[in-house]
Steps between C-alpha positions, in 0.01 A plus 500: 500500500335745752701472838296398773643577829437314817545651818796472570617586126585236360312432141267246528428512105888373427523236808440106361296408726200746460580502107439110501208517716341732262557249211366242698846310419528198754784370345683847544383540870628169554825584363518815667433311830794269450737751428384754803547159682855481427589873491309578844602140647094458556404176428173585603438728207202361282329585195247659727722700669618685181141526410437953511270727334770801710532576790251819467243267332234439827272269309733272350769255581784623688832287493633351790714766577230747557407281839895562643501894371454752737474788286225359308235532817607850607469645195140326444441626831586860422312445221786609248569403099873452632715607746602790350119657581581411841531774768764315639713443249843649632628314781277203484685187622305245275642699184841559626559119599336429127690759302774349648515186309315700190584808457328542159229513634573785737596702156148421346322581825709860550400598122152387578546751788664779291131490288294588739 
């Protein structure tokens, strides 16, 4: 499966959510939605919420998390494939507070960085 890296690096192509979405499985979004429920203590977590085409997808659905990011609308902004395009990259506070609790995803965007 071809990585597909959302702005903020994770990899939209292995998350549940978008994978469901693109299978048009409602019984798997709905399941996915009760678990997030309990894991993130959100009981207002629907179906609908972990409906996503990705996060870099601007036609499509975006889950409900896109709405509460705020590194998805500054890179749209800047008009980048990902934060690792982005001018800005070292030092930027959005990142650092999000690499924080992932810091995968600061691995993936750094060798995104090293190709360029």
């Amino acid at each position: 499966m071809t990585a597909m890296t959302a702005f903020c690096g994770l990899d939209c192509a292995t998350c549940e959510a978008y994978l469901a979405t693109q299978a048009c499985d409602e019984a798997a979004k709905e399941r996915i939605a009760a678990s997030w429920r309990e894991f993130y203590n959100a009981p207002g977590i629907t179906a609908a919420y972990v409906t996503c085409d990705g996060c870099t997808n601007l036609q499509g659905h975006a889950g409900g998390h896109c709405s509460e990011c705020d590194i998805r609308p500054c890179a749209i902004e800047r008009g980048v494939a990902n934060c690792a395009h982005c001018a800005g990259y070292d030092g930027c506070d959005k990142l650092a507070r999000f690499f924080a609790m992932v810091p995968a995803c600061k691995e993936t965007l750094d060798g995104i960085r090293r190709g360029l």
